[in-house]
Structures are given as C-alpha cells and as structure tokens.
Wavefront OBJ file of the C-alpha trace (Angstrom):
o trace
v 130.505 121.622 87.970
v 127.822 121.582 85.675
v 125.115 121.837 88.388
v 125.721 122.698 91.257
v 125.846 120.225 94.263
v 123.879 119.839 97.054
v 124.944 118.380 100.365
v 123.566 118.191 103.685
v 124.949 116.948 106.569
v 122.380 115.420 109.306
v 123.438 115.282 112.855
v 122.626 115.619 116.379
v 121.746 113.711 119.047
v 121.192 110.338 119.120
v 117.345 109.355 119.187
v 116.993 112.659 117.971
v 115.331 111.265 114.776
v 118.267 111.024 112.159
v 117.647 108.077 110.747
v 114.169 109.165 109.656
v 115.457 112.502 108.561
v 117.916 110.516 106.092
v 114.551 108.613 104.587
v 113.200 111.728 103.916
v 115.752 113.080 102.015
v 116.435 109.858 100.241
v 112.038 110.214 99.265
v 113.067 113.370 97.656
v 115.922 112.121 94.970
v 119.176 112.459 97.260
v 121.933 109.664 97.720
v 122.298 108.834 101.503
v 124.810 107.140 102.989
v 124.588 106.626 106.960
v 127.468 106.595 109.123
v 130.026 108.089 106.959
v 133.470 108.727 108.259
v 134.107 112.672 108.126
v 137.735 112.506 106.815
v 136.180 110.491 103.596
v 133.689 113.389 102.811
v 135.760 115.382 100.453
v 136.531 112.146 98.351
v 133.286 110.804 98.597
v 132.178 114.293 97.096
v 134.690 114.068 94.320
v 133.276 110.778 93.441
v 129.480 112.292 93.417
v 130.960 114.693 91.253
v 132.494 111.936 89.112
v 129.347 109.928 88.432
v 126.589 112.990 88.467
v 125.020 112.822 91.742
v 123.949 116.236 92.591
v 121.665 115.762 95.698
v 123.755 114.213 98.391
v 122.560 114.060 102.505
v 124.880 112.214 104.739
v 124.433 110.994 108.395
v 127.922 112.258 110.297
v 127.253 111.353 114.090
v 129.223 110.534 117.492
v 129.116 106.457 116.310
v 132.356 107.018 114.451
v 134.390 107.388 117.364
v 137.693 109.054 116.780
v 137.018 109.857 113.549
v 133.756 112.355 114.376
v 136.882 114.615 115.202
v 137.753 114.979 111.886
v 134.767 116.768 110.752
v 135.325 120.630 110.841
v 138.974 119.532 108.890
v 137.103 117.636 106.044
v 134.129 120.528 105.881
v 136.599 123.026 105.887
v 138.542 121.116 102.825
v 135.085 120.638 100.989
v 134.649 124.276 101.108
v 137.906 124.961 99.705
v 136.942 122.272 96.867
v 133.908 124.938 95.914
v 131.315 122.845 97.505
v 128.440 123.873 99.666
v 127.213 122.531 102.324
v 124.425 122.710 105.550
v 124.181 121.161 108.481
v 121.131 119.797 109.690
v 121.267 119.383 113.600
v 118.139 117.326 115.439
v 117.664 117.703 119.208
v 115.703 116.468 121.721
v 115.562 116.754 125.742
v 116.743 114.551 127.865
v 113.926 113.227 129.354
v 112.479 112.609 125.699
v 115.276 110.854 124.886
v 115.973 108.562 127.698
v 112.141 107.697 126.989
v 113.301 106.480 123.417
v 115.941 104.543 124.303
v 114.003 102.918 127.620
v 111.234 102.349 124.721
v 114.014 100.808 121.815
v 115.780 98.840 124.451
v 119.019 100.040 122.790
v 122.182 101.534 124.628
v 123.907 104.586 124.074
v 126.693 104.772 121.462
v 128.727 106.734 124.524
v 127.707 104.844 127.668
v 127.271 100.919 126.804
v 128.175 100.113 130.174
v 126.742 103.365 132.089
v 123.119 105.208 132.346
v 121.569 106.504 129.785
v 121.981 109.547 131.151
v 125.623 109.693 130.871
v 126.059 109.038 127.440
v 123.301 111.914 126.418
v 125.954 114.339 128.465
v 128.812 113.253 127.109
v 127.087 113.633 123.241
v 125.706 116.844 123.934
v 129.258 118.497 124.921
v 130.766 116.781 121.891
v 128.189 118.029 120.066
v 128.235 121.480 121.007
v 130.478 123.140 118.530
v 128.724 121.256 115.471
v 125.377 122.932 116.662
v 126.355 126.173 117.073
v 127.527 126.152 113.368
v 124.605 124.450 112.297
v 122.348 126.189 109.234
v 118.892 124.292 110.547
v 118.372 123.447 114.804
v 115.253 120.967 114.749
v 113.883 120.207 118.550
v 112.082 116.993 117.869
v 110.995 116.494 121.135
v 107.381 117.146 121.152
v 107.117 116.100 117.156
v 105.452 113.111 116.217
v 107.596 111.349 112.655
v 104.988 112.976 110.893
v 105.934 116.647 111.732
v 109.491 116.258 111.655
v 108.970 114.996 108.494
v 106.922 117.834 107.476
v 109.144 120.440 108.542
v 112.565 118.819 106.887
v 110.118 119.107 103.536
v 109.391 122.504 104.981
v 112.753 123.496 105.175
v 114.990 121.799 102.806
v 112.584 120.348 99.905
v 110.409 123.189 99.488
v 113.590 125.254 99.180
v 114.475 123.860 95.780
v 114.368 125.697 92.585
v 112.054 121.810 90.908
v 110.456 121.375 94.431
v 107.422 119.723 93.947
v 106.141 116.106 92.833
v 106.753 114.090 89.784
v 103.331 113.667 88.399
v 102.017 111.160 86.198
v 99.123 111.334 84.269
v 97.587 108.344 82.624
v 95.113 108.294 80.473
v 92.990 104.899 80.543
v 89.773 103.198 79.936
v 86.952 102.249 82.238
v 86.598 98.947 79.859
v 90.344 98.022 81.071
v 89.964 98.756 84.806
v 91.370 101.545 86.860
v 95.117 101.627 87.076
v 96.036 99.891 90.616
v 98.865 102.398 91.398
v 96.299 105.443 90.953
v 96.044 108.799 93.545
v 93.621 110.707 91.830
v 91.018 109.246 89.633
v 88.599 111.666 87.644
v 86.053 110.319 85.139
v 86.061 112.257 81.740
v 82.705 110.343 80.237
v 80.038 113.121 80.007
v 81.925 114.633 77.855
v 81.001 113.839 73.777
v 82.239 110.977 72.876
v 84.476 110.984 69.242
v 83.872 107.092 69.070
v 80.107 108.000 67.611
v 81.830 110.449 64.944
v 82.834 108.221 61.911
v 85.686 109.924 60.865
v 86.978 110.323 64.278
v 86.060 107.093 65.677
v 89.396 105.329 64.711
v 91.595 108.247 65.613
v 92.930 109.094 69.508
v 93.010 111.653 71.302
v 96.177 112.316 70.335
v 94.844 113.864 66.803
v 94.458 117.159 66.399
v 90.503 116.482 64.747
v 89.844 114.583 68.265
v 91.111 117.163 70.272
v 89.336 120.214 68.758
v 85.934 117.754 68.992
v 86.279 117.163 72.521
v 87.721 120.798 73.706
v 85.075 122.549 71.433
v 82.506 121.236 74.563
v 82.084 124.022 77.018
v 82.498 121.825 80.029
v 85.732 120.299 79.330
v 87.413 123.508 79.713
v 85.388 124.427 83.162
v 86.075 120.761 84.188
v 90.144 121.202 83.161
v 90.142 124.825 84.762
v 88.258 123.409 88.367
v 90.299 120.309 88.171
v 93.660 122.325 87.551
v 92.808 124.663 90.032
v 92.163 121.874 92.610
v 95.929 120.142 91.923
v 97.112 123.428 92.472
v 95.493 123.818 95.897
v 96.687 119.529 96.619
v 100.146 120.037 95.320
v 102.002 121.859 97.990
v 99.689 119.614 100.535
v 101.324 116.932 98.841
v 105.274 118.095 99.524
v 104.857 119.272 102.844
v 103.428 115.384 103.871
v 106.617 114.131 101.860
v 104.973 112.558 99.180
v 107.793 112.251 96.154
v 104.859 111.394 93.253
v 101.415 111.627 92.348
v 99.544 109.516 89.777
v 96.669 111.166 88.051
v 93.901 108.881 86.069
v 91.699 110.380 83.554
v 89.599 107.811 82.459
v 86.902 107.337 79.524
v 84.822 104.493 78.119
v 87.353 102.822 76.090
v 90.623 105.741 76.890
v 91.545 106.287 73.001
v 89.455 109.865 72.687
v 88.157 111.676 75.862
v 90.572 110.763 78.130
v 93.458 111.112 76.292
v 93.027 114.322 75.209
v 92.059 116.072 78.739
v 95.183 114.268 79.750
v 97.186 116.134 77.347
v 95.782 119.147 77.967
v 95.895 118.837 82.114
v 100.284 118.147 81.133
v 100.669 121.366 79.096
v 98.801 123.276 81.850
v 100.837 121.700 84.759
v 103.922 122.062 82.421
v 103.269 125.912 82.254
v 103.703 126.029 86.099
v 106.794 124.889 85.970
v 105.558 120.974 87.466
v 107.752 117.799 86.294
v 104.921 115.536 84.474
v 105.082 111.955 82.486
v 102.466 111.171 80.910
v 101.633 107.886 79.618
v 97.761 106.225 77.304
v 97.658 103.201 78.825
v 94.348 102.513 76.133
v 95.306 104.844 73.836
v 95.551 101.359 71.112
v 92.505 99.192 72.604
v 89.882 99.197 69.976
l 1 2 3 4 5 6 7 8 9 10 11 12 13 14 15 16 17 18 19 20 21 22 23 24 25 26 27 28 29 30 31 32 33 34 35 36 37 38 39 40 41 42 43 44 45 46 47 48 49 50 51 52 53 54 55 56 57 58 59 60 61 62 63 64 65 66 67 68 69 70 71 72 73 74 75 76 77 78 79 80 81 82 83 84 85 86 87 88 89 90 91 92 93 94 95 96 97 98 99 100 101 102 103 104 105 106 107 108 109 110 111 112 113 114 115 116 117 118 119 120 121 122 123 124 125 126 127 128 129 130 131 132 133 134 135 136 137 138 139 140 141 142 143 144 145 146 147 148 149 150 151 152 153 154 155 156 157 158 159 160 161 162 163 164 165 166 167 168 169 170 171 172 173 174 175 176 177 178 179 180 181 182 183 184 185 186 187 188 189 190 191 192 193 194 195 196 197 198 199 200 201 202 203 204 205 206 207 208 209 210 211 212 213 214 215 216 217 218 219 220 221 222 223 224 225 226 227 228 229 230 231 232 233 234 235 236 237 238 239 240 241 242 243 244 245 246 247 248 249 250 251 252 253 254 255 256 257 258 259 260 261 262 263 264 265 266 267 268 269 270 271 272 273 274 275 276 277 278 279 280 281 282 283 284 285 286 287
C-alpha cells in the first residue's frame, strides 16, 4: 500500500454513544459505514484499498445477529492481509443506559419483547471478549456528547501524524462585505495603504513591490507574530472540540494590497508548522 490504512472498529454497548462516535470520525476525513457485517470486512478493505480510501471507521455491533460471530475470523484475516486495525469499545452502566432507552422510547436490539434490562445482560456477555481485546475502553456514562466527543479527538485524531484543521485564509475587502462563512475576522487597515503609492496602486499584494511596502511597517510584523502566536494557542482548542476547519479573514479597504499580503505571509508561517492551509483573494481583482 502506498499509505498506510487506517481502520477503526467502534463498538460496545448499545446507547453507549456509537452512533455519535461514527460522526466524529466521519468530521475528521474517514469513510463510515454503520452496521457492517464482520465477515464483509476484509473485502470491504480490499475495496478501500482499490479506490484510495485510507481513513476507514466502521460500526460492528450486536444488531447483526449471527453474523457479529464472525468478527474475531474476519479481524484475524485482515491482519493476515497486512492491515491494522483498533477497536474502539464505548460503555456505559446500566442504570445510564436503561435511562437512554426509557428517554429514546426505543427497544433493545436483544430483548424486543423483554425488559430493558435483559437485553443490556445478554449484550454485555456477548460483548465481553471484544472488550477485553479492545485498544481504547470509553465509559460514557457520566459524559455529556460534548466530552465524548472531545476525548475520541483526544485519542484517535490528535494521534495523527496531519492532525489538526484545514485552514483557510481569505483575503477580502471591507468594500465587498465580510465573507459569511468566516471564524476569525482580523482587520489589516492601519497598516499603509499601497493604493496611495502610484506605482503600486494597480498592483496586489501578491507583488513582490507591494509586499516589501507593506512588511517594511514595523507593526505588521508584531501584528503577524501576536496574531500567529494566538492561532497557535486556538488551534489545538479547535481539534479537541472536533472542529474539522477554520476560516481566517484578513480584510482591508478594498483587499488587493494589505490584506492580501498579511494573508500570504500568515500561510507560509502556518505552513512552516506543518498546518494544511488554502488560501484564496476573494478581492484580490476589484478595482
């Protein structure tokens, strides 16, 4: 394989919270499927293979029926295939998760005509054996979505060699409006202003002349070192809540000078750290 694959398996109990465990990895770039019988894993990871998917979770659980007893066969023959795999296991008391199904109004998978109760037993000792292989044990009883959400970034996301958000920066103009789908808005016009240069006026920021005029000012390197230092204090804030991207607006009068150099500048410095950035002048052209 040219990269190497990633697949985790999320189980456990259910009400344990796999559904939104399977969201969360699907927030971070991985192809999810729910409900997948176990004895189709190793071909479903040739196909990944096949058509480049590298970041695979799947939800194997106890609503499969017979075929849940297939699954230490198929992981067995995926690890003979060279792929790697961890299980994710989520858990919850009983009490806790009686109150989510009384709450849901659902029955259990195990007990449709029985108590609650029952099923949760009969799940937990069919469960047993995939637990105590298990690479991550979550309780989620006393965690709200939020923290279970936090602690699968925690765990998994922040494990990855690119962990961290895609970040766009846009450059734009106040003239134009501030782009709708912005995060982070900073305002670049105290800085000199190229447009009342004549030889500059109809260049961008883009231009080497531009950028030497507006990074020659003292403050736009302490405003590009506070404001870097700042992302890199948000950033890992940012992963742990689960967010997958963060748009960044640097905005000037008309966003042809100003802003479009300090957004250039802000990429190559985010870049260096080893952050995944587009960046895009949205006014770059507006006279």
């Amino acid at each position: 394989m040219e990269e190497e694959m990633r697949f985790i398996i999320i189980t456990g109990l259910s009400g344990a919270g796999r559904t939104l465990a399977l969201r969360v990895f699907e927030d971070h770039g991985y192809f999810c499927v729910d409900n997948l019988p176990p004895a189709l894993i190793p071909k479903f990871a040739e196909l990944c293979r096949e058509t480049r998917k590298n970041k695979i979770a799947l939800v194997i659980d106890i609503r499969g029926g017979d075929f849940f007893d297939h699954l230490f066969e198929s992981l067995k023959n995926l690890k003979s295939m060279g792929y790697h795999y961890e299980i994710l296991f989520l858990d919850a008391s009983d009490e806790v998760l009686i109150k989510r199904y009384k709450e849901s109004r659902r029955r259990h998978p195990l007990a449709p005509d029985r108590r609650i109760v029952e099923g949760i037993n009969l799940e937990r000792k069919k469960l047993d054996p995939v637990k105590a292989t298990s690479n991550v044990v979550i309780d989620t009883s006393n965690k709200t979505p939020a923290q279970l959400k936090e602690e699968i970034v925690r765990r998994f996301i922040e494990t990855e060699r690119e962990a961290g958000l895609l970040i766009n920066i846009v450059s734009f103009g106040f003239k134009q409006g501030i782009p709708l789908d912005a995060d982070l808005v900073f305002d670049v016009r105290f800085l000199p202003n190229p447009f009342y240069v004549d030889e500059l006026r109809m260049l961008s920021g883009n231009d080497a002349r531009v950028r030497e005029y507006v990074m020659k000012c003292p403050e736009s390197w302490e405003f590009l070192e506070k404001l870097f230092n700042l992302l890199q204090f948000l950033i890992p804030c940012y992963i742990r809540e689960g967010k997958s991207q963060l748009v960044i607006a640097i905005g000037c009068t008309g966003g042809r000078h100003r802003s479009v150099a300090i957004a250039n500048e802000l990429a190559g410095l985010l870049r260096k750290k080893g952050h995944k950035v587009i960046i895009e002048h949205r006014d770059e052209n507006n006279s």
